[in-house]
N, C-alpha and C positions, 0 to 999 in steps of 0.2 A: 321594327315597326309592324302591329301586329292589322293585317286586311282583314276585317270584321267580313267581311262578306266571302273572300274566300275562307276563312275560316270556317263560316255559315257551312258552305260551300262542301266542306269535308265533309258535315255531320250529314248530309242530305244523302240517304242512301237509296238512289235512283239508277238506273242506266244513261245516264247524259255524261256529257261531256264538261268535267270540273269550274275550268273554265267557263263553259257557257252558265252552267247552274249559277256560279259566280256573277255575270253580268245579271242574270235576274232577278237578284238580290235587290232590294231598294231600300230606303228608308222610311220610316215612318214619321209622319209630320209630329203627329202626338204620340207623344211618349206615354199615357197612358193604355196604349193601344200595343206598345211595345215600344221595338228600335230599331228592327229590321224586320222586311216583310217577304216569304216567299212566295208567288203565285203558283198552283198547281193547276192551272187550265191546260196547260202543254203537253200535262205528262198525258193528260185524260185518255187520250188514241193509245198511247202504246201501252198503258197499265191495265185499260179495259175498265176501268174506274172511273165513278164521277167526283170531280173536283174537290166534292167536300168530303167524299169516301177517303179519296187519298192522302188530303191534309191530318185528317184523324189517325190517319194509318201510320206517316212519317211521323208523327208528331208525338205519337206512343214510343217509337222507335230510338229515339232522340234524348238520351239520360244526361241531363244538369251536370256543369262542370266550375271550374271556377272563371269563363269565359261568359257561358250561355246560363243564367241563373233560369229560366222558365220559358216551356214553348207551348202556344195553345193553337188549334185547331180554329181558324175566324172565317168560316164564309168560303173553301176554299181557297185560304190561305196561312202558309204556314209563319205564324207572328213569334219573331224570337226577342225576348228582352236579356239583356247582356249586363253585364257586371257594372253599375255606373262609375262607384271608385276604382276602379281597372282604369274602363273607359276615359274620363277624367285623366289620371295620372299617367296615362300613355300618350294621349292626345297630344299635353303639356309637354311632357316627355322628348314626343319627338320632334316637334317643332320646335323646342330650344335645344335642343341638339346637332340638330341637321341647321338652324338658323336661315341663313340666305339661299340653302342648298335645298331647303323644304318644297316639296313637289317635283323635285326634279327625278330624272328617272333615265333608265341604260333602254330603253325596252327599243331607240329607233339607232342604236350603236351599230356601225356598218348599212345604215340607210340612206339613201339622198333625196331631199325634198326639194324640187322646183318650184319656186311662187312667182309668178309674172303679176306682180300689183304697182298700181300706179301710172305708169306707162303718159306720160306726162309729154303734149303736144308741142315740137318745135315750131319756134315763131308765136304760139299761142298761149295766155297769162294761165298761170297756175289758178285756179278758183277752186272755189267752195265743193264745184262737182266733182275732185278729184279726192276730197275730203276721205269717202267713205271707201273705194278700193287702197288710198292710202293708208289709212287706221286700220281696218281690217289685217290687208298683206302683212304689214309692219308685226301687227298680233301674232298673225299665221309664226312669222318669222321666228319671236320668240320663243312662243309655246313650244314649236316643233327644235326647237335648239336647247330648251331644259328636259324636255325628252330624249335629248343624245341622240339627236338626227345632225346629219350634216347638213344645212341648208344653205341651198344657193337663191339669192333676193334678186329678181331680174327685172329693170327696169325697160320694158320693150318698148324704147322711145316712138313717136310718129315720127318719123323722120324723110317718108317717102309721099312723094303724090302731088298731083299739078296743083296744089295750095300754095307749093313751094315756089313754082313758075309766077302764081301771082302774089306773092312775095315780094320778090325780084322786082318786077312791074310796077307795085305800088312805091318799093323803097326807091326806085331809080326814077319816076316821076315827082312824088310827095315829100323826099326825106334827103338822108346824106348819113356817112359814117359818123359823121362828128356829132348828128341829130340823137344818132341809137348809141351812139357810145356815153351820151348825157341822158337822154331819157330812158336807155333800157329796153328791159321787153314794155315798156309803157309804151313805147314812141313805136314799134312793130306794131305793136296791138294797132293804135291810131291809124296807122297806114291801112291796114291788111280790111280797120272797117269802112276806108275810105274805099277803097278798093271794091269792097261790093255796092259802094254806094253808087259807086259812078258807071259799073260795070250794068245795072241796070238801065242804063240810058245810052251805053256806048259797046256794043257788045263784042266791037276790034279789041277791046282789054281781053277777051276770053282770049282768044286766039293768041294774041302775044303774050300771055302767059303761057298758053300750053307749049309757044315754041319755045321760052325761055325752061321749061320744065323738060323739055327735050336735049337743051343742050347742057344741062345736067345728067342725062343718062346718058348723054354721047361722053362726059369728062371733058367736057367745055372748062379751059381755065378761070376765066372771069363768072362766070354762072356759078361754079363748084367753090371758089373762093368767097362769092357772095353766102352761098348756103352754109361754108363751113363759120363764117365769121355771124351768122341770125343762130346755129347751133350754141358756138362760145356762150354769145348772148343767152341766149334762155337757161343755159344749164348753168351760169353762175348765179342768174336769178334764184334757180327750184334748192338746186344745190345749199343753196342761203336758206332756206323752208326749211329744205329735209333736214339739217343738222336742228332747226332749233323745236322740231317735231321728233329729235331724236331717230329717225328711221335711215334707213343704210341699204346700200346695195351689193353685190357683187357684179355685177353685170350690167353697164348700158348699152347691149348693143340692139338695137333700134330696127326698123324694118329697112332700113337703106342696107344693113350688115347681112342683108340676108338676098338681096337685088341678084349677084350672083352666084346662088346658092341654090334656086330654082329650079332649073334645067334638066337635072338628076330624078327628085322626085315626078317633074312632070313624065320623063323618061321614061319609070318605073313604074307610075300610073297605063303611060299608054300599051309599055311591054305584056301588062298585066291587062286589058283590054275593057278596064275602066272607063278610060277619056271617049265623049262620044262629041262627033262634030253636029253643032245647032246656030244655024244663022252665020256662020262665019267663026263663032266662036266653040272653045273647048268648054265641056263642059262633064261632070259625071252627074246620072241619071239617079234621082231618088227615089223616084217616084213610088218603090217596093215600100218604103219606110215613110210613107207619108210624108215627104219632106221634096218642096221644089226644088231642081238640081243646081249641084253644089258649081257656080260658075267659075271657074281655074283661070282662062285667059278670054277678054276680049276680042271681037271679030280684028279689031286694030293690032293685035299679038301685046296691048301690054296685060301688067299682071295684075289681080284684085286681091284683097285683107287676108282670103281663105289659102290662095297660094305660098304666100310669103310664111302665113301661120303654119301651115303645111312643110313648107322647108325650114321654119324655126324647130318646130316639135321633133323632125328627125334630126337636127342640129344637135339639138339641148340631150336627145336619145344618148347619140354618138359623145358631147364631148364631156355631160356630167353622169352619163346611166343612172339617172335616175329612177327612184319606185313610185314614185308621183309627180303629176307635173300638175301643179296647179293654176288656175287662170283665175285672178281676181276679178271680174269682169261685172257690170250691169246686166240685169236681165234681158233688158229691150236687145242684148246679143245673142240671149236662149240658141236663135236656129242659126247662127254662125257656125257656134261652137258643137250643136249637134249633126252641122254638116260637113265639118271638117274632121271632128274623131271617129263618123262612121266612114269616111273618105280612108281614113288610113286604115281601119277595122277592114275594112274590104280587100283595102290591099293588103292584107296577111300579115298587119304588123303586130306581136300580140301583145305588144307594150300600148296598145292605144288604148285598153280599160284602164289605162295608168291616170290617162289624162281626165281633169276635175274641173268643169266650170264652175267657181264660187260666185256665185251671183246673188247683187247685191241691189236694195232700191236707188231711189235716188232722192239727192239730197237740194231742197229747194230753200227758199227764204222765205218772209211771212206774204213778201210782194211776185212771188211766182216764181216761173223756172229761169234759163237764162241760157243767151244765147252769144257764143264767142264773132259770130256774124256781123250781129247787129252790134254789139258792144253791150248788150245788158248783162252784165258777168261783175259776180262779186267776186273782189281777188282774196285767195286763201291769207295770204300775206295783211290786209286790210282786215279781214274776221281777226286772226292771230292778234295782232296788234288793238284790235279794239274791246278782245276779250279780256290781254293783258292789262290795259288801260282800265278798264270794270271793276276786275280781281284788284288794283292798287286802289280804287277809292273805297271799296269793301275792308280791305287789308287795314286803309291808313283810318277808318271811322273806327272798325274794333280794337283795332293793337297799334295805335299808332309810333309806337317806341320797336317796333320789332326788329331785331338785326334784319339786315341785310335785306329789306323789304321788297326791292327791286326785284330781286333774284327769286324770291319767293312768289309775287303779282308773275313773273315770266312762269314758273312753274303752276300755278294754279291757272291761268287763264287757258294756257295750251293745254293742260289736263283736261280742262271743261269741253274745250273744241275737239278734244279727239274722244273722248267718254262721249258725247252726245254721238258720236257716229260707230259706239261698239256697244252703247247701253240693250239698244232692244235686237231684236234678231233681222239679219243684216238682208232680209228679203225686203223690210217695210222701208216704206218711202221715209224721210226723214223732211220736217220743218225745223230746218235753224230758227231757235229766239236766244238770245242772249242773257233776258232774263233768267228763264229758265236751267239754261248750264249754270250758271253763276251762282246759282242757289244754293248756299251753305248748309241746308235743312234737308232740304229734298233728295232724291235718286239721285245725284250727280259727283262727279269726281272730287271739287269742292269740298263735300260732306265727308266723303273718304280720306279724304287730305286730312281734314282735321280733326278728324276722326283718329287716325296715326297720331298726328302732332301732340291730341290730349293723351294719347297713349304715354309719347315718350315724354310730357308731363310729369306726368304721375311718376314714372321711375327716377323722372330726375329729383323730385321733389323727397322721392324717399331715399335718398344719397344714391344714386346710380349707381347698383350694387352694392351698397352697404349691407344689404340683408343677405346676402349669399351665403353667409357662415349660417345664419338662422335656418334651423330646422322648419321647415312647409307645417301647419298644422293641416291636413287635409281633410280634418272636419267641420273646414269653413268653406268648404267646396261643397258642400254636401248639400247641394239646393237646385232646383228647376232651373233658375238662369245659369250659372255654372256649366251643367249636366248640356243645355240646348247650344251654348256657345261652343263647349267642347265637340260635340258631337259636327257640329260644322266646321273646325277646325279640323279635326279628322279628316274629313270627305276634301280639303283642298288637293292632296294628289291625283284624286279621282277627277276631281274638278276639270284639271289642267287635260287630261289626256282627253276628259270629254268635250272640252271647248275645240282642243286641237284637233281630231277624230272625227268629229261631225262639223269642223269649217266654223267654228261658232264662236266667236269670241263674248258674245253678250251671254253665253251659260257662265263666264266667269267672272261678268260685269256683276249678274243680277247674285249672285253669290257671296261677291264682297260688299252688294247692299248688306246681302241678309245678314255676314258676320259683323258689319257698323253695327247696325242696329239691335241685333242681338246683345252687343259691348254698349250700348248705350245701355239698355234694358238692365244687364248685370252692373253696369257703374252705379244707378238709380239704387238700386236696392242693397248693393253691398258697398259698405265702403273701405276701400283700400288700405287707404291709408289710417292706421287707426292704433289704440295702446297696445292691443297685443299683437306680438311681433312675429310670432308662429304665423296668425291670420294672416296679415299683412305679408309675409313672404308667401303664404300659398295665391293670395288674390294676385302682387304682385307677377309670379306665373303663368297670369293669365292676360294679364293687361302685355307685358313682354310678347308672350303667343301673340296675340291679336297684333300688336305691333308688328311682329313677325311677316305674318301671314297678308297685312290690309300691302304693308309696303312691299312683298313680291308678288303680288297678284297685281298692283297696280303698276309695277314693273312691266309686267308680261303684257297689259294695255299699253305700254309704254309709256305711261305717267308717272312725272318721276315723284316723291313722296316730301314737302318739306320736313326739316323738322321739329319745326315751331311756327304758328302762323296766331 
């Protein structure tokens, strides 16, 4: 597989580092401008040169091969156009070669990646809000796994905190085992907003919860049996989600797993002369770093999010050594997370630049935000199911004969619900509409899907593989749409390590837009299937490629691909 960029890369004859020359390699949208573009404003300090002196200068330098057919001097940049039937025939090349292997890569072999995404509330219903650290992590998970990373998927359940006491409170006033063994985390949820409802008028409920949330840290039998049997409960609920979201873990262990784990790090903190006493409580001082100090233990001695996370991260140090530790998290936690990784930065751990807050917007409905409190919560389960239900009246008005329809409305609707939540870049807010994921035409997974499906169409239609004995004419390739879908068919390995690299899974979303639409563009103008059979097995190579390429890239979203809709 030949790296057009590192190759660039060689011919640049500079004092830099190959590698980096390489990264600054880009592409050029118009290809009559070229096909790769190099900036020379960096070199400008160390060469003594202005921008467009030096492009003229490498650019003389630089003799035509059968890779780099011409290089011109543009503006302080150095424009290389490359061999397009090369191009083309490599492209094709290695994507039906490499096949379901294509983009995958050795570069994170002997690495370990930690992703805390998800982290899904005991006692409380899975919704809509867990949507985007779900999809995102899940992405994280894959990308970094066809890069040949070992990845560990860690689900840090809620599982600690006087929520729990009033838990207990509500289900032994309002409910019964037999109530939540038939309604579910439904019949919890019901209690738990009963619970604040009444607790504003009668405020002995607070209290008798926090003693019931005490005699869970005491290893009270009936308390501890209550909380392990509302645990059971929620995780066969989410459990039921994440298998049909596709997404997987290695790890649930939860903030209760970590209750006496504690002790050590605060230990180590205060040996280290960290910890300072404020009002009764412990606390470490930020105030160097702009940041209010980072609160460890309550005047009461219990613990708070930042200690627990604090003796998880040295946990996860210790039991996975990891080279990353990623936290899929919301924004609105920014100063958690920057006051818990300079917490450990202080204490001399030098694994704490390891640690990553992936922070993400948040994901509302067209009627506003929502609250597990009051009960205005859309359950993710209810989205999923209502998308799927959409995708089947879409599915049964186009194709209404189509095997196995069922299976296919469950693949497209979840596609669309977890694509709406990696499509754009995972800092903006996100409005769920339904309409809009569902849209066969538009930016949506949908489009992608069938976008595949006409793929493998067309191959079927031309005997699925019958043409492989047939010689490629590859001067039916020889055209602008061709030459533009290739050229982005290329770039998907680079794709993958850029999406995974900078936390981004919507660089991979908006790229298998571009190679649909690109493949629509080329379907329009070329036709495939056609008398001469030379053509028709080179164009075929390319409808394959795209097949290729649309179904592991939507893989790596975790969208599975049908293959006929």
């Amino acid at each position: 597989m030949l790296d057009y960029k590192q190759y660039i890369a060689s011919k640049i004859n500079v004092d830099m580092d190959k590698a980096e020359l390489a990264q600054a390699v880009t592409e050029i949208a118009d290809d009559k401008l070229g096909d790769y573009a190099f900036p020379c404003f960096r070199l400008a300090k160390t060469m003594r040169m202005s921008p467009v002196a030096i492009a003229q200068k490498l650019a003389a330098e630089i003799t035509p091969d059968e890779v780099i057919t011409k290089v011109e001097a543009v503006n302080g940049y150095l424009n290389f156009f490359v061999n397009h039937r090369t191009l083309v025939k490599n492209a094709l090349g290695d994507v039906l070669a490499a096949g379901e292997n294509y983009g995958n890569d050795t570069i994170g072999n002997g690495k370990t990646i930690c992703i805390d995404y998800s982290s899904v509330n005991i006692c409380k219903s899975f919704h809509i809000g867990h949507l985007s650290t779900t999809a995102i992590g899940s992405s994280l998970y894959k990308l970094y796994t066809a890069l040949g990373y070992r990845v560990i998927g860690i689900n840090h359940l809620g599982d600690y905190g006087t929520q729990f006491g009033k838990m207990i409170v509500a289900f032994k006033r309002w409910s019964s085992k037999e109530a939540v063994e038939k309604g579910g985390i439904g019949e919890l949820q019901r209690v738990y907003v009963k619970f604040h409802q009444e607790e504003e008028n009668n405020p002995e409920l607070t209290e008798e919860a926090r003693e019931w949330f005490a005699r869970i840290e005491k290893g009270d039998k009936e308390a501890n049996e209550l909380f392990e049997f509302f645990k059971k409960i929620t995780l066969d609920d989410v459990k039921e989600i994440y298998d049909r979201l596709n997404v997987k873990f290695d790890s649930w262990n939860g903030e209760s797993f970590f209750n006496d784990k504690m002790s050590e790090p605060l230990k180590m903190l205060e040996e280290k002369g960290l910890i300072k006493e404020s009002q009764g409580a412990k606390v470490v001082d930020l105030s160097d770093y702009n940041m209010p100090p980072c609160l460890l233990v309550k005047s009461d001695g219990s613990s708070l999010y930042a200690t627990r996370d604090i003796a998880a991260a040295i946990w996860r140090k210790k039991e996975y050594d990891f080279d990353k530790c990623l936290y899929v998290v919301a924004y609105q936690q920014n100063l958690h997370f920057k006051q818990f990784f300079k917490v450990l930065e202080l204490a001399g751990l030098p694994w704490a630049k390891d640690l990553v807050h992936v922070a993400y917007g948040m994901v509302s409905l067209e009627d506003g935000a929502m609250s597990t409190r009051k009960g205005n919560v859309v359950l993710l389960r209810d989205v999923i199911n209502k998308a799927v239900s959409k995708a089947d009246e879409i599915i049964t008005a186009k194709n209404p004969n189509l095997p196995d329809k069922a299976k296919v409305a469950e693949q497209v609707g979840i596609g669309a619900v977890l694509f709406s939540a990696l499509e754009n870049s995972k800092i903006k807010d996100i409005t769920f509409t339904f309409d809009r994921v569902l849209n066969f035409d538009g930016e949506t997974a949908p489009y992608l899907q069938y976008t595949r499906a006409r793929c493998n169409s067309i191959v079927e239609k031309a005997g699925n593989g019958a043409d492989a004995k047939i010689m490629p004419d590859f001067n039916a390739l020889d055209n602008v749409e061709t030459l533009r879908l290739c050229k982005l068919l290329a770039m998907f390995p680079n794709v993958v390590k850029d999406a995974a690299f900078k936390y981004e899974p919507s660089i991979l979303s908006g790229y298998l837009i571009d190679v649909a639409q690109s493949f629509n563009r080329f379907y329009i103008e070329h036709r495939v299937l056609c008398d001469d059979l030379g053509e028709q097995a080179a164009r075929l190579m390319v409808v394959r490629a795209v097949g290729t390429v649309l179904k592991k890239g939507l893989a790596l979203l975790g969208i599975e691909s049908p293959d006929a809709m």
